[in-house]
C-alpha positions as CSV (number, residue, x, y, z in Angstrom):
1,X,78.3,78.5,104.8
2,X,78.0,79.0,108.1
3,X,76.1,76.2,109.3
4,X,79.0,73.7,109.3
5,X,80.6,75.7,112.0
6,X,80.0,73.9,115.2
7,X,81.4,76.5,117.7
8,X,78.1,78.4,118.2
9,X,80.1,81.8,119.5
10,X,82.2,81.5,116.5
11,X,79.4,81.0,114.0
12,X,77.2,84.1,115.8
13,X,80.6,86.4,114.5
14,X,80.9,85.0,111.0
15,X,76.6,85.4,110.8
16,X,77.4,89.2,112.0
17,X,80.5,89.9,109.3
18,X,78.0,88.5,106.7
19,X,75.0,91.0,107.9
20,X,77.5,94.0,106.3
21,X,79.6,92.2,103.9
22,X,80.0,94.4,100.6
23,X,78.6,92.6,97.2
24,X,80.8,91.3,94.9
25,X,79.8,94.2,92.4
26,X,80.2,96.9,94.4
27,X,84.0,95.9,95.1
28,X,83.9,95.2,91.7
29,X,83.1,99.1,90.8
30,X,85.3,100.3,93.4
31,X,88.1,99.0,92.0
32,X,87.3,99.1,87.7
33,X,85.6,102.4,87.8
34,X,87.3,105.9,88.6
35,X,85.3,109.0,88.5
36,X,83.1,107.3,86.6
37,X,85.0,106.1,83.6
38,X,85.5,102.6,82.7
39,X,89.2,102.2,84.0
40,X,90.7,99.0,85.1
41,X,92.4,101.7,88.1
42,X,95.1,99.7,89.6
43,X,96.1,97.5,86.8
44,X,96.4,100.6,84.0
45,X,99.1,102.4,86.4
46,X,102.5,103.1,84.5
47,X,105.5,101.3,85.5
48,X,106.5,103.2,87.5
49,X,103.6,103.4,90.2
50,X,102.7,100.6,92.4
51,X,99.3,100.4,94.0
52,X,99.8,97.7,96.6
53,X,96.5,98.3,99.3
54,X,93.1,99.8,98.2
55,X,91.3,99.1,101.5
56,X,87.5,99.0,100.6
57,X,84.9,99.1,103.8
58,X,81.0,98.5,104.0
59,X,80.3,101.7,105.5
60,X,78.2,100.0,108.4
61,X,81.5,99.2,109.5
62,X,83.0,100.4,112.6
63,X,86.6,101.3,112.7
C-alpha cells in the first residue's frame, strides 16, 4: 500500500505505523471478548449506557 506514496519521508512514517500496527483479530478480541466470555462488549450494553471510545494500542506504542 505504501508504494504508491511518492513522498519518500511520508512513506518512511506510514512503513513505521505498519511495523506495530495491531491485527485485525486481536482488535477483534479486544472488543467481542470480556474476561474471557464470548460478549459482543459494547454492543450488549443496556440502554441506558453508552460506550462511545474504547481506545485499543499495540503495546510497542509510545504515548
Amino acid at each position: 500500500m505504501t508504494t504508491t506514496i511518492t513522498d519518500k519521508d511520508t512513506a518512511a512514517g506510514i512503513n513505521q505505523l505498519y511495523a506495530i500496527a495491531i491485527d485485525a483479530d486481536a482488535i477483534a478480541r479486544a472488543i467481542l471478548f470480556e474476561r474471557g466470555y464470548a460478549n459482543a462488549y459494547a454492543i450488549e450494553q443496556p440502554g441506558d449506557v453508552d460506550v462511545n471510545e474504547i481506545i485499543i494500542r499495540p503495546t510497542r506504542q509510545e504515548l
